[in-house]
C-alpha positions as CSV (number, residue, x, y, z in Angstrom):
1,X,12.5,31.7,8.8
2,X,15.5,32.0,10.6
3,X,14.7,30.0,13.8
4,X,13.1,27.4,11.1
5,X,16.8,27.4,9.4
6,X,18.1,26.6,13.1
7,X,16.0,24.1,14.2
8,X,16.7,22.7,10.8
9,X,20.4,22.5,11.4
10,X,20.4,21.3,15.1
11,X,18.3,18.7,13.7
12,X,15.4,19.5,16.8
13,X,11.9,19.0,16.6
14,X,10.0,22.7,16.1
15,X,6.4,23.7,16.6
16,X,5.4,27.0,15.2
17,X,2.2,29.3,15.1
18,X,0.9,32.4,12.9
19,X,-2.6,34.0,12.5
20,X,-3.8,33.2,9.2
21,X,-2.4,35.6,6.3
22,X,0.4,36.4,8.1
23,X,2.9,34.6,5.4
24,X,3.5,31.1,7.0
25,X,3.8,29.3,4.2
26,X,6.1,31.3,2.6
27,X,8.0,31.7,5.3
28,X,8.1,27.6,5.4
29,X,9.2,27.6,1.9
30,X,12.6,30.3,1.9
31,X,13.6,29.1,5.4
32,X,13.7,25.1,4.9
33,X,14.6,24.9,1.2
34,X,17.1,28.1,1.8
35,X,18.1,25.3,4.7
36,X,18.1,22.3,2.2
37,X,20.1,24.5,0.0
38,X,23.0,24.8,2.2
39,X,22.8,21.3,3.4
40,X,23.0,19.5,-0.3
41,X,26.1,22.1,-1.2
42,X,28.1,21.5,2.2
43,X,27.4,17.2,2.4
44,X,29.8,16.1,0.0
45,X,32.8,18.5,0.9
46,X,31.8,17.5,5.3
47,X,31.4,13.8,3.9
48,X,35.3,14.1,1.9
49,X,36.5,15.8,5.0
50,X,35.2,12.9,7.3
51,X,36.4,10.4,5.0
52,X,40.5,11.8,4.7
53,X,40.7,12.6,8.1
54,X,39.7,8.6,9.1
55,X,42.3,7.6,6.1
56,X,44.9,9.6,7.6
57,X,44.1,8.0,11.2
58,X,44.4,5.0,9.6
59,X,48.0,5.5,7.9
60,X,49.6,6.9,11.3
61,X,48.5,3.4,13.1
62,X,51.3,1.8,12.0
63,X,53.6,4.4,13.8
64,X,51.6,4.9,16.9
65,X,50.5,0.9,17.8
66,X,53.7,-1.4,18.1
67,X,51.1,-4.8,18.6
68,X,49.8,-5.2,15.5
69,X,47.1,-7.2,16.5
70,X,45.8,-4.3,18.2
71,X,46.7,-2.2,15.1
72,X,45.0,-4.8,12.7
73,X,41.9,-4.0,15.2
74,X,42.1,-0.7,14.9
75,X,42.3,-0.1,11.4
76,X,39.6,-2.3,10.8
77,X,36.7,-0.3,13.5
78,X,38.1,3.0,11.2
79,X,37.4,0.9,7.8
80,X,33.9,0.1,9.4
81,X,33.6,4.2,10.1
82,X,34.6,5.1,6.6
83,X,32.4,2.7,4.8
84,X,29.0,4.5,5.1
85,X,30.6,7.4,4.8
86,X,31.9,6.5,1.4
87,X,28.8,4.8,0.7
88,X,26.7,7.7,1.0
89,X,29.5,10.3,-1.0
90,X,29.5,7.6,-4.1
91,X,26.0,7.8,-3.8
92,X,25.4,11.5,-4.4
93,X,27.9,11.9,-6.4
94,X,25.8,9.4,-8.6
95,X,22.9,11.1,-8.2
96,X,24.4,14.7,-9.4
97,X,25.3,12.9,-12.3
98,X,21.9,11.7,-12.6
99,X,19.9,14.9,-12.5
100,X,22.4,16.4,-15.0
101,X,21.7,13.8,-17.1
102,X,18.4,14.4,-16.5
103,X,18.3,17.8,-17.1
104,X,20.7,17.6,-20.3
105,X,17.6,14.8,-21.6
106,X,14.6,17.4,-21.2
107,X,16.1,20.3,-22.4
108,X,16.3,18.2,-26.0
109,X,13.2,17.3,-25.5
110,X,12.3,21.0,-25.2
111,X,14.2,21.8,-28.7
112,X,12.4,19.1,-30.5
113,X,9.6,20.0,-29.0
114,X,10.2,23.9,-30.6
115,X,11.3,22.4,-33.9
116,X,8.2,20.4,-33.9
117,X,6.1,23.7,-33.7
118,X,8.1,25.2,-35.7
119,X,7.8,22.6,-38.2
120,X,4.1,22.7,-37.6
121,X,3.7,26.3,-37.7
122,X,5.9,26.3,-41.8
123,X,3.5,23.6,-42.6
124,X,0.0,25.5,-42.1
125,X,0.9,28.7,-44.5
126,X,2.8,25.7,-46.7
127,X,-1.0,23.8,-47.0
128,X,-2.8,27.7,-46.9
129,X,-0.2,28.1,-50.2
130,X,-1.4,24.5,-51.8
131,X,-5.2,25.5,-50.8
132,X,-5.1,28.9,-52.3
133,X,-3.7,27.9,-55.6
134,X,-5.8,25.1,-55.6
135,X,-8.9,27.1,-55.4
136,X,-7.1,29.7,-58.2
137,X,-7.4,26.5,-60.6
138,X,-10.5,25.5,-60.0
139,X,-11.8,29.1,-60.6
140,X,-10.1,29.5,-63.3
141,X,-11.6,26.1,-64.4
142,X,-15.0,27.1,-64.1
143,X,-14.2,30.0,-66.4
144,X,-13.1,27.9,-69.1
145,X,-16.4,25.6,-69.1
146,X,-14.0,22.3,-67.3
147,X,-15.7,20.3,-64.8
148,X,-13.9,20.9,-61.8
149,X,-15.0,17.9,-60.3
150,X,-12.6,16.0,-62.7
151,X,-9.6,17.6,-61.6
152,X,-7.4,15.7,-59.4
153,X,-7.1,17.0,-55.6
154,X,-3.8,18.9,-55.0
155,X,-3.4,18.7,-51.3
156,X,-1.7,15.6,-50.0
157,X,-3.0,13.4,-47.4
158,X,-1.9,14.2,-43.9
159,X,0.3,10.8,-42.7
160,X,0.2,9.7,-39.0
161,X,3.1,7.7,-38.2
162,X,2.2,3.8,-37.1
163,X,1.6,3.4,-33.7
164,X,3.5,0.5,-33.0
165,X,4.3,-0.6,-29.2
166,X,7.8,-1.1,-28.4
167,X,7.3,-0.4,-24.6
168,X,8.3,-2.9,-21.6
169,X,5.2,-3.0,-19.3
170,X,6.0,-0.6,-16.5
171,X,6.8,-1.8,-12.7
172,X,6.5,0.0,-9.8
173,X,7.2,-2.2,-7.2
174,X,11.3,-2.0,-6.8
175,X,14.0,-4.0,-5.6
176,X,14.5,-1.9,-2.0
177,X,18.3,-0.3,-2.1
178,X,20.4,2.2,0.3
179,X,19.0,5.9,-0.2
180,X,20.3,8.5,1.1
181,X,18.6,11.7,-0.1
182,X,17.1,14.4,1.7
183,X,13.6,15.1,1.2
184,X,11.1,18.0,3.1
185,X,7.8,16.2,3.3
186,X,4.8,19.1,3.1
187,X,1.6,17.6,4.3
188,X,-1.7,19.1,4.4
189,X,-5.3,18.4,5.2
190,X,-6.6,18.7,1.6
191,X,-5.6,18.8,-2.1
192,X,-6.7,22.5,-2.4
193,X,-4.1,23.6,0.4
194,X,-1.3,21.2,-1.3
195,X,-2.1,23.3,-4.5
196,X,-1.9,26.7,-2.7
197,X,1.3,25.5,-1.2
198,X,3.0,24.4,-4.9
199,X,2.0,27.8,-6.3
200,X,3.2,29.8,-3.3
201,X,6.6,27.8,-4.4
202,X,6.4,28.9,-8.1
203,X,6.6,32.6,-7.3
204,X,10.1,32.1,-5.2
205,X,13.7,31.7,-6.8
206,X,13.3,28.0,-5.7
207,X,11.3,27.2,-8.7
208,X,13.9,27.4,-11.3
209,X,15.7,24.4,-9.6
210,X,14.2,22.7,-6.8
211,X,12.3,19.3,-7.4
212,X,9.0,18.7,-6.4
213,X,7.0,16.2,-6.7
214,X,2.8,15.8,-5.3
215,X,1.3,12.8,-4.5
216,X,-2.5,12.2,-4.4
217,X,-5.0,9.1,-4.9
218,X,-5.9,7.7,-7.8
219,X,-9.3,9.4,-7.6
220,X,-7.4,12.6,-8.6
221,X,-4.7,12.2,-10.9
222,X,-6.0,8.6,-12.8
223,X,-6.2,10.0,-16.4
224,X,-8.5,7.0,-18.0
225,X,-11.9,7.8,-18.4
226,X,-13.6,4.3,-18.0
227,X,-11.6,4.2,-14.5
228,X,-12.8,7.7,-13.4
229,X,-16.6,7.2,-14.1
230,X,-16.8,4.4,-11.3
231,X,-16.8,8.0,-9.2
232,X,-16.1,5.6,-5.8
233,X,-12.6,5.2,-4.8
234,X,-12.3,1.8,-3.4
235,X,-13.6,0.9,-6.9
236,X,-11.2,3.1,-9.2
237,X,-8.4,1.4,-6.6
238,X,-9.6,-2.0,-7.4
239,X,-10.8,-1.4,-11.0
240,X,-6.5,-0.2,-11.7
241,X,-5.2,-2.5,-10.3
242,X,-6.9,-5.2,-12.3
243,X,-6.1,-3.6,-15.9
244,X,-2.3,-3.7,-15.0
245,X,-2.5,-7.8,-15.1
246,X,-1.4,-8.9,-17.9
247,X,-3.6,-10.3,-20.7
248,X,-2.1,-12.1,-23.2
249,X,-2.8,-11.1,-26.8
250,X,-4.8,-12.9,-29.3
251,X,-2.6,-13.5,-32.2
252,X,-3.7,-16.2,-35.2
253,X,-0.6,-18.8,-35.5
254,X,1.1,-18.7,-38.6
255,X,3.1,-22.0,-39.3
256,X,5.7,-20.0,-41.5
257,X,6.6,-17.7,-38.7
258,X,10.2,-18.2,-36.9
259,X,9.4,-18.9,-33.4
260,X,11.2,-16.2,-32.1
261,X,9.1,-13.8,-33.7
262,X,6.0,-16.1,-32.5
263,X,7.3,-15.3,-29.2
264,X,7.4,-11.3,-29.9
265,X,3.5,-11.5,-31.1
266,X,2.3,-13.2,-27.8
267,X,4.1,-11.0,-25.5
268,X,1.7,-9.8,-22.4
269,X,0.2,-6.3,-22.4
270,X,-1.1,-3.9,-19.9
271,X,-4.8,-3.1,-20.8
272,X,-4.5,0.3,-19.7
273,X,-3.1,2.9,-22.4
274,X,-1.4,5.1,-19.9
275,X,0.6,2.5,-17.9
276,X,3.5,2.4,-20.4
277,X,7.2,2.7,-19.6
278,X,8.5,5.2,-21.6
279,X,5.5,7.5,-21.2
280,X,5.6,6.8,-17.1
281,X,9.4,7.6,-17.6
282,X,8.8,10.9,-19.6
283,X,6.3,12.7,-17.3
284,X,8.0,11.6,-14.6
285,X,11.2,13.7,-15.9
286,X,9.0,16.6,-16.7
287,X,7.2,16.6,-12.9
288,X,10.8,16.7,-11.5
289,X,12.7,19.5,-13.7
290,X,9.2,22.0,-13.7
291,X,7.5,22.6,-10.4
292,X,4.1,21.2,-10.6
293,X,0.8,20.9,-8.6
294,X,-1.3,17.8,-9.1
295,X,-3.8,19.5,-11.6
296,X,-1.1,20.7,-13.7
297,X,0.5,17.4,-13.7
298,X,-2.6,15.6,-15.1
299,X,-3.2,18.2,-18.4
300,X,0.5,17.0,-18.9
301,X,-0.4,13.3,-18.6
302,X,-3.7,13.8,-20.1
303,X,-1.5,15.4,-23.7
304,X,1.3,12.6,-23.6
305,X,-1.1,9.7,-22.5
306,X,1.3,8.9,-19.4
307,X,-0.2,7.7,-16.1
308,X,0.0,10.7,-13.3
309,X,-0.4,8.6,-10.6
310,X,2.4,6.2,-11.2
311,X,4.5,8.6,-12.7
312,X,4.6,11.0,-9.3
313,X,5.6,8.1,-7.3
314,X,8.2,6.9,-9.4
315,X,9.6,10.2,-9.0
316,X,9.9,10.5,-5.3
317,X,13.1,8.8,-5.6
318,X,14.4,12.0,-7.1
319,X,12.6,14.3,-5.6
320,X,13.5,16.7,-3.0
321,X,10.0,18.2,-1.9
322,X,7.3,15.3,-1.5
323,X,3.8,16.9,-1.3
324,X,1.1,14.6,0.1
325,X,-1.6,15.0,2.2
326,X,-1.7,13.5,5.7
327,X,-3.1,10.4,5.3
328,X,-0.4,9.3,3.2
329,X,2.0,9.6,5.5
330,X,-0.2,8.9,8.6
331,X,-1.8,5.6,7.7
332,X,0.3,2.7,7.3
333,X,-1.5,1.1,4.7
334,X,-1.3,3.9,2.2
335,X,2.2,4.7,3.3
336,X,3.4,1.7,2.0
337,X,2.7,2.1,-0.9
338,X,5.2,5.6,-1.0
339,X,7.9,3.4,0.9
340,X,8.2,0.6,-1.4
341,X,12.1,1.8,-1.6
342,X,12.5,2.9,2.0
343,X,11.6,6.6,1.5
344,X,10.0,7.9,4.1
């Protein structure tokens, strides 16, 4: 762990060897996120450090260089120093903001989720109340010779709220922009070992706040049933790609209608239920704020309806452990599919 911390630091290449059950992968785990730690808490003091001492440079040029030609010169190669510099601190700073944010959004989630049991849980003895005195009358219906079948039900009807649409189709393919997080890329041979990996992760203090994130193909983490059974991957590949084209939807013309609310009718939909925004958008928060392998991540697209596969790589942006097997990062062809916005 500690020569993996130091390899880490020097920023050198390291090749390292342990019989099997000897603890490698947990040493992997405390030494480079103990490393990634340290790193994310010291970068934005070095980066402020680096950034006033080239400002103060700049001030004393004036005193020191009489020419100012060569003094315009001057300032300007320590303006060019400080710019990335200040790109990157604006850009972390930004993205602390961001995962409070983020943070701040699923922990309401997590009350209303509570209240919603709790809600849930008031409700079934309130209906075993309504049900018990509903079979008191009836009884005491019978007794008295009246038809119970003439007595009006007292339990309400249960009423599911509309399920109206109000989602923007989801895109994955971004417009490419500067990044500069720091990500630990885990690969792996198969999905078993990737697994193994995540779980050796969830027993360590690291789980509480680290972000991880696994990718896989769609063969493993598509959650729509008439795209699973083609069972061949080429053809699930295929077979999803062609449901997020847009179909336009059949909607009878009424002459009365304002056009702009003819316009809403014939928007464009996905025909796949789980590529929606919002839902994309919500597991993708709840892969990055709870530590996750990929079978865990699909029950929790499977109960919201949200798309694993697109929701895992929409949160590698955020992510600072990336889980993938080999191929993916081997292959060009599937990697760029991850590197859409200049990730790896």
């Amino acid at each position: 762990m500690k020569k993996l911390f130091d390899v880490l630091s020097n920023e050198e290449f390291g090749i390292f060897e342990s019989p099997t059950g000897t603890g490698k992968s947990l040493s992997m785990i405390c030494g480079s996120l103990s490393w990634l730690r340290f790193y994310e808490e010291n970068r934005i003091g070095d980066l402020n450090k680096k950034i006033d001492v080239l400002r103060e440079e700049e001030s004393k040029v004036d005193t020191t260089v009489d020419d100012w030609i060569t003094a315009g010169s001057i300032k300007n190669e320590i303006i060019e120093k400080t710019r990335p510099l200040q790109r990157e601190l604006d850009f972390l700073l930004k993205k602390i903001e961001k995962i409070k944010d983020l943070r701040k959004r699923r922990e309401i989630i997590q009350q209303k989720e509570n209240h919603n049991l709790e809600s849930d849980f008031d409700q079934l003895f309130h209906d075993a109340k309504q049900v018990q005195d509903a079979v008191k009358k009836e009884l005491s219906a019978m007794k008295s010779g009246f038809d119970p079948d003439d007595h009006h039900h007292i339990l309400d009807d249960y009423n599911s709220d509309s399920d109206e649409d109000h989602d923007n189709e989801y895109s994955d393919i971004l417009e490419p922009k500067e990044d500069f997080s720091l990500r630990i890329f885990y690969c792996s041979r198969t999905h078993s070992q990737l697994a193994q990996f995540v779980k050796e992760i969830q027993k360590t203090e690291f789980a509480a706040d680290i972000r991880l994130v696994s990718l896989a193909s769609r063969s493993n983490m598509c959650i729509n049933d008439s795209v699973l059974s083609l069972k061949n991957s080429s053809m699930i590949n295929e077979r999803c790609l062609e449901l997020q084209k847009k179909k336009p939807k059949l909607v009878l013309e009424d002459k009365d209608t304002p056009p702009a609310k003819k316009q809403k009718k014939n928007r464009e939909k996905s025909t796949c239920p789980h590529y929606k925004s919002s839902l994309i958008n919500q597991l993708r928060d709840q892969s990055l704020l709870k530590v996750q392998d990929i079978e865990q991540l699909v029950i929790e697209g499977r109960k919201i309806g949200a798309c694993p596969y697109y929701a895992s790589r929409k949160a590698v942006e955020d992510a600072q452990v990336v889980v993938l097997p080999y191929n993916t990062l081997l292959h060009s062809s599937t990697r760029k599919v991850v590197t859409d916005r200049n990730i790896i």
